[in-house]
N, C-alpha and C positions, 0 to 999 in steps of 0.2 A: 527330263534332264538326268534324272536318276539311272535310265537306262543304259544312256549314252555314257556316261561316266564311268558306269561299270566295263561296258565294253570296250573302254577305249584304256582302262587302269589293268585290264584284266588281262591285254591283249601285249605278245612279248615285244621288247623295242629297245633293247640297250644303245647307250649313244655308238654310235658311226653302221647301228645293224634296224635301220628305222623302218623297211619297207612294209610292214606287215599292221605295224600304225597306221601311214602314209595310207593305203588301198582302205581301211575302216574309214579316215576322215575324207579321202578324195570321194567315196562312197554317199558319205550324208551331204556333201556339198556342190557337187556337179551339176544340179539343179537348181540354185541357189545363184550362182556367181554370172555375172556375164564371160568369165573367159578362165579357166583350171586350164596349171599347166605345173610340169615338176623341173627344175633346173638339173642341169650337169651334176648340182652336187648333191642332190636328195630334195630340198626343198619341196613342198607344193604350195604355189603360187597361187590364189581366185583374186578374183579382179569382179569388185561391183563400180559400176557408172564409168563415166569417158569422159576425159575434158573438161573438168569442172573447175572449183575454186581453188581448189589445193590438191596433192599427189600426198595420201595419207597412208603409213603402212603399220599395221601394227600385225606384232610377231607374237608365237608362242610355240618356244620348241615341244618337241615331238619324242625327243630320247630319253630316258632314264637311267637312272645310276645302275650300275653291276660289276660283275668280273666279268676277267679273260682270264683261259688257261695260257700258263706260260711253260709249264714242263708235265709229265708224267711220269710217276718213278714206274722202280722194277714191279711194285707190289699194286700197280694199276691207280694209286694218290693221284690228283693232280693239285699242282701246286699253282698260283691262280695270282695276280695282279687286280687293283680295283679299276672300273671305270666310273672317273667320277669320285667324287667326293665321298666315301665311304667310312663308317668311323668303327674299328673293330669291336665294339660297344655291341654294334648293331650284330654283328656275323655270328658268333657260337651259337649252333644249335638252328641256324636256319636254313632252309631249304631254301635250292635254288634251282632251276627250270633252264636250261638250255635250246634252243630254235628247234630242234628235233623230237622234243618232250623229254630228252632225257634228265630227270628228275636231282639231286646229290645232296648232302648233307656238309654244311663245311664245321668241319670239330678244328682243335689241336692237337700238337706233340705232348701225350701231356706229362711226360717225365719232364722232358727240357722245361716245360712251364710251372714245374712245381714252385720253385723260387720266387715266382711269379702270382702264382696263386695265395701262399703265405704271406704276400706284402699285399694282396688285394691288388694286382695289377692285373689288365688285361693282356693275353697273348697277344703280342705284337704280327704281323702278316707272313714273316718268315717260317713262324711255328703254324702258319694253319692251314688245310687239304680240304680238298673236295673229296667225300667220299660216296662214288655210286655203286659200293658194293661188289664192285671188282674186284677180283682177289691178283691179278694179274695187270702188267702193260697191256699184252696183246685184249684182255677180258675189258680194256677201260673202252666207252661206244665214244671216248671224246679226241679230242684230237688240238693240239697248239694252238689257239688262235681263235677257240670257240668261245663266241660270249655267253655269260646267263644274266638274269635277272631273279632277284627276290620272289619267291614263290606263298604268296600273299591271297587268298577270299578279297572279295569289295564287302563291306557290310553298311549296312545304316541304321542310325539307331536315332530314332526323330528329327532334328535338324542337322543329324550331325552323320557326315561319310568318311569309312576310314577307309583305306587303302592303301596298297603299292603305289608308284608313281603317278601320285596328285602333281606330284611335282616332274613334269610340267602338263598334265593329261587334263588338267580341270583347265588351267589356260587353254588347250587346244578347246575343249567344249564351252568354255566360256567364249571364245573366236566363232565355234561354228554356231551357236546361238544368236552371238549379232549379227551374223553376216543375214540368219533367215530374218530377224524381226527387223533390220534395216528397209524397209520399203522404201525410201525415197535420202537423198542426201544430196548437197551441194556439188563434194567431193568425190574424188577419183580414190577408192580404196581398196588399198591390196593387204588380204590376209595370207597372212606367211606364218607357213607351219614350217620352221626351221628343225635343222640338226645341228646335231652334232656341241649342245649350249654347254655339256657337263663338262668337257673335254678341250672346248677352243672358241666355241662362238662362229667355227667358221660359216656356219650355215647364214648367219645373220650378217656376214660382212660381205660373203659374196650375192646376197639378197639383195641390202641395201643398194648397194653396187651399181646393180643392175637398174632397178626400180627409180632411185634416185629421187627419193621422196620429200616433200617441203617439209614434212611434219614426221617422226618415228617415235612409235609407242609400244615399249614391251610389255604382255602381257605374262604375270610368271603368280611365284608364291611369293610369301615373305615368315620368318617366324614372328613368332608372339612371345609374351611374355604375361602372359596368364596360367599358368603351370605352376605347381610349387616350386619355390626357389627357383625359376625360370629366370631368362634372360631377362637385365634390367632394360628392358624395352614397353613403347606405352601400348604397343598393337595388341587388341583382342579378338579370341571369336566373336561373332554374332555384331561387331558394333560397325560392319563395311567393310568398303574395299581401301586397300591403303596406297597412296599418291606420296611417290616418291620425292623428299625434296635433296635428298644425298643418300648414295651407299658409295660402296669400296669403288664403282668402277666409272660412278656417275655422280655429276650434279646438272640434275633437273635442268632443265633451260626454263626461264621462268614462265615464257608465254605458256608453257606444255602446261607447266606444273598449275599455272595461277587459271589458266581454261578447264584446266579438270574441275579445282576448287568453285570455280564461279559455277561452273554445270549442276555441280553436285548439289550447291546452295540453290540454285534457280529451283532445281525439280525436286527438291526434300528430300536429296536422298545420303543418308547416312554415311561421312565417309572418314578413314582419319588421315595423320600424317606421319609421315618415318623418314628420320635420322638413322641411318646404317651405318655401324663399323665394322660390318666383313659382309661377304658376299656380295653378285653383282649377276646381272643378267646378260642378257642379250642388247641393251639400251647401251652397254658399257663402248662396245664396237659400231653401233648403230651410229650416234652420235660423232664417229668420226671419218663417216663414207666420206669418200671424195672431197669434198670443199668444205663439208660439214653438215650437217643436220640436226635441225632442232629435236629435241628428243629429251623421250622424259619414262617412266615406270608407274605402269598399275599394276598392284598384286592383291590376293587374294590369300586372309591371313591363314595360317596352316601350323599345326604344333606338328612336331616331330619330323622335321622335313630333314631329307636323307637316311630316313630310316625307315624300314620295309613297312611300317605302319602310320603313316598320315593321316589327320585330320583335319578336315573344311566343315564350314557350314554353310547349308545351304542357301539361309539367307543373304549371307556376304555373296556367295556367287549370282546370285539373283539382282542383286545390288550393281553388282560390278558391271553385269549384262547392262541393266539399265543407263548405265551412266554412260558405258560404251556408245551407247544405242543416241541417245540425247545428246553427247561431244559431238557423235560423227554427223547429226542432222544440223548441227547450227552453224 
């Protein structure tokens, strides 16, 4: 698990630029599914069983937060937009990786920011550049339109993996996990590694769409509130996986939500509950394909999410696999 995580956290995939994910997870899975396939709009689709009880899709997008360049001055800067949820908390002083290796540093203006710095405020996104060392426009190797992502090591330190884009890469490996240990099930189940989640969901709406499934389960992160002075939230490392029963974009359907809770009670396996008041996933648009769908959220609890340095623990993921594994058999 450890491996695959790494490779999949390590590997570049800003939202709407997925393909270089997509070929690592189509890779471990092609084996595994009775029928891989990629949609018009990025998707990859596996298909295990035919014709069974239920048409069950659970999803876990595939893209990650970052920038796009939006302009390049005369002196070779470029000046850059987020993708995604980015909080400029996270940006000074960190390195960012671009699809062709090219490597950058994003700083600020720091005259214009002085006024800024004496009240303890952060540069706001207008004051801040990508700098790769180009002394020139023509010296810049980047160009309008190019994405990066956070330039982040995977590390592990006992049960705990920090990383770049856990959020949403452990979903993906927590997907390719149950798909191998599922041996046998009722159900007709489609895993859907989506795009495109930080930005619009669209991956997940024209998924759904398509598939038109009785049942949709997003697979993502959520925060915690085990940090100092953290969010007043009850989620922890180490205590399971967490069974959405509301966020910003969802309330549960209750058969989803009260089938997670009975599973998790039948097999002992450790799990909690969350009340969200901001964020939302892929469950948010899932929920309202065509005529409707029952649909609900498991996540895997994570400190520091949107920030180049995430943390899981192993055991919640391992939890979460199991519980996957045990819903989709009964």
């Amino acid at each position: 698990m450890q491996t695959l995580v790494r490779n999949l956290t390590e590997t570049f995939g800003p939202t709407g630029t997925e393909g270089q994910v997509r070929a690592k997870i189509q890779a471990e899975i092609e084996a595994l599914a009775d029928d891989v396939r990629v949609d018009a709009l990025g998707n990859l689709i596996a298909r295990k069983g035919a014709g069974g009880d239920k048409k069950i899709l659970l999803a876990a997008h595939m893209d990650e937060i970052g920038l796009m360049v939006k302009f390049i001055d005369e002196d070779g800067f470029a000046r850059f937009t987020f993708l995604g949820g980015v909080s400029p908390l996270t940006c000074i002083g960190s390195r960012v990786a671009f699809a062709d290796g090219t490597v950058g540093v994003i700083y600020y203006e720091e005259s214009k920011a002085k006024e800024l710095k004496e009240s303890k405020k952060v540069p706001n996104i207008e004051l801040m550049y990508v700098d790769t060392g180009a002394t020139n426009r023509s010296e810049c190797p980047l160009a309008v339109g190019d994405p990066a992502v956070f330039l982040r090591p995977f590390v592990q330190q006992d049960d705990r993996l920090i990383a770049k884009a856990l959020d949403n890469r452990i979903g993906c490996a927590v997907l390719i996990e149950t798909l191998r240990r599922l041996t046998k099930t009722p159900n007709e189940v489609y895993f859907v590694f989506t795009v495109q989640e930080e930005v619009s969901f669209s991956g997940a709406v024209t998924a759904t769409y398509g598939i038109d499934p009785d049942i949709a389960l997003a697979v993502d992160v959520t925060g915690t509130g085990d940090s100092p002075n953290g969010l007043f939230v009850p989620v922890r490392l180490g205590e399971g996986p967490v069974i959405t029963v509301m966020d910003k974009g969802i309330i549960a359907h209750p058969s989803v939500k009260d089938g997670l809770v009975e599973t998790a009670k039948m097999f002992d396996i450790p799990y909690q509950l969350e009340v969200c008041d901001e964020g939302a996933t892929d469950a948010a648009v899932m929920q309202v394909a065509r005529e409707g769908v029952r649909a609900g959220n498991l996540s895997i609890p994570t400190r520091y999410i949107h920030s180049p340095s995430e943390i899981v623990d192993l055991r919640d993921v391992e939890n979460t696999i199991k519980l996957l594994v045990q819903y989709l058999q009964s």
